[in-house]
C-alpha positions in Angstrom: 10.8 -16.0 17.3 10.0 -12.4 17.0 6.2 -11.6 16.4 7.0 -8.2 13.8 4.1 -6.0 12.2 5.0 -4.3 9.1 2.9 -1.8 7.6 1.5 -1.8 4.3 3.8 0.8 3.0 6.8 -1.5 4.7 5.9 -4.0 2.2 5.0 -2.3 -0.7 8.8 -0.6 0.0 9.7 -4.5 0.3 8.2 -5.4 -3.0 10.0 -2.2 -4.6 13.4 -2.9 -3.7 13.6 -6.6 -4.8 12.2 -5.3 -8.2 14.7 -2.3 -8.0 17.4 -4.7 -7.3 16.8 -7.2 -10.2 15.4 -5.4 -13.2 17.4 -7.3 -16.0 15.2 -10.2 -14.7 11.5 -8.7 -14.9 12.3 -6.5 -17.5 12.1 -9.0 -19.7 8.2 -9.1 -19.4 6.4 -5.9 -21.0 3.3 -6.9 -18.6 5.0 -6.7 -15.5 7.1 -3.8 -16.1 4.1 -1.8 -16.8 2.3 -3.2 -13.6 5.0 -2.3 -11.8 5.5 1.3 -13.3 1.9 1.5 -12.1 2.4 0.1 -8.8 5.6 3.0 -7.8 2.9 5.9 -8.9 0.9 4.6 -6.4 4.0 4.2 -3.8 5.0 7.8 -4.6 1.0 9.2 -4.3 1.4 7.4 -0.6 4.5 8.9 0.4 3.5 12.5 -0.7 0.2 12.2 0.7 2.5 10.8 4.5 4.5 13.5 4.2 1.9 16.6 3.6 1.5 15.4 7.8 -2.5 16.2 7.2 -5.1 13.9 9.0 -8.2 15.3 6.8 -11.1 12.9 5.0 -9.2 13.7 1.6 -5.8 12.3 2.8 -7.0 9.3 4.7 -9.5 8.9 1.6 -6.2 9.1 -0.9 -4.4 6.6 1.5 -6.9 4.6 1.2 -7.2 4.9 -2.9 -4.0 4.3 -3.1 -3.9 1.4 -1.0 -6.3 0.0 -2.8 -4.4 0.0 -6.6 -1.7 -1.1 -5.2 -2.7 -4.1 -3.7 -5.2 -4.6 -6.4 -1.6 -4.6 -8.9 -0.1 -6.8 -6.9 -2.8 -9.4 -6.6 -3.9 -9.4 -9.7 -0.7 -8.4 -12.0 2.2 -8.7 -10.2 1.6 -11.8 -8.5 0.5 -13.7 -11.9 3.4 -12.8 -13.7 5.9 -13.6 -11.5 6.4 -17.0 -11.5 7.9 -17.3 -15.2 10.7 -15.3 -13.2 11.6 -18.3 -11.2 13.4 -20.3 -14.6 15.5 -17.3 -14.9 16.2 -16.2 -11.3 14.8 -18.9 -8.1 16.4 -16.2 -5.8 13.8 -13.2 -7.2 11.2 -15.1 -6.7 11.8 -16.0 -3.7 12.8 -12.8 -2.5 9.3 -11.3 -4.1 7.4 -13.8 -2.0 9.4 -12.9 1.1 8.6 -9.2 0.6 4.8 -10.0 -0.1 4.5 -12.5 2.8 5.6 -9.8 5.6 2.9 -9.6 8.6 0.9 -6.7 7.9 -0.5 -4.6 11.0 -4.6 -4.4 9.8 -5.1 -0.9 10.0 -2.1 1.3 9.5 -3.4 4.3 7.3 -5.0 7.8 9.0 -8.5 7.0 10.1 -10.7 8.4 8.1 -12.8 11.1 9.7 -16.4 10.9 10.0 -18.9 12.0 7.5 -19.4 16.1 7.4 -23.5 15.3 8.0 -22.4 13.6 11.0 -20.8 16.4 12.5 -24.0 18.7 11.9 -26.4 16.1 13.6 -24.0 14.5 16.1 -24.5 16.8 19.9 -21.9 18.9 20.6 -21.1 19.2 24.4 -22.0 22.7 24.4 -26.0 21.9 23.3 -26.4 19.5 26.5 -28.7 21.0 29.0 -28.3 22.6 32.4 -30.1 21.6 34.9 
């Protein structure tokens, strides 16, 4: 058995395509398709910030942000509403809880970088003394 890491963005791309593949089934419930509208803004605000390539406290901050909504949708939205889904379709629920069950690598965003009052206090190598 293969031991795979996904990353966040792997599943929330997961999560995306089953609902992208079945939307006569969840489009049926005004609640979820307006979580899920929700949950792609936050997809898209991920892949723009990935793709500006920047490593800067605002980036990894939005990463973060933006992680955070869309789990937040998922666990407390998303993953509700779903389960009336499985009298109409067994296989897109299924598939749903396949996409949110991948093994997610812990920390997969940019670190973010320390505090700017840090960098004043913190030593730099240049103030260490000769001797």
């Amino acid at each position: 058995m293969q031991n795979t890491t996904h990353s966040k963005l792997d599943m929330y791309l997961a999560v995306k395509a089953v609902c992208d593949a079945k939307p006569s089934v969840w489009r049926r419930s005004e609640s979820f398709a307006d979580a899920f509208t929700d949950f792609c803004a936050c997809i898209e605000n991920i892949l723009r910030l990935q793709q500006t390539g920047r490593t800067d406290h605002a980036t990894a901050a939005g990463f973060l942000v933006e992680s955070q909504v869309a789990d937040t949708i998922l666990s407390t939205e998303m993953d509700e509403l779903i389960q009336p889904f499985e009298a109409v379709d067994v296989a897109f629920v299924d598939d749903y809880t396949a996409a949110r069950s991948l093994d997610i690598a812990e920390a997969n965003w940019p670190p973010l970088p320390t505090s700017p009052v840090a960098a004043i206090i913190a030593p730099r190598p240049s103030d260490a003394k000769l001797v």
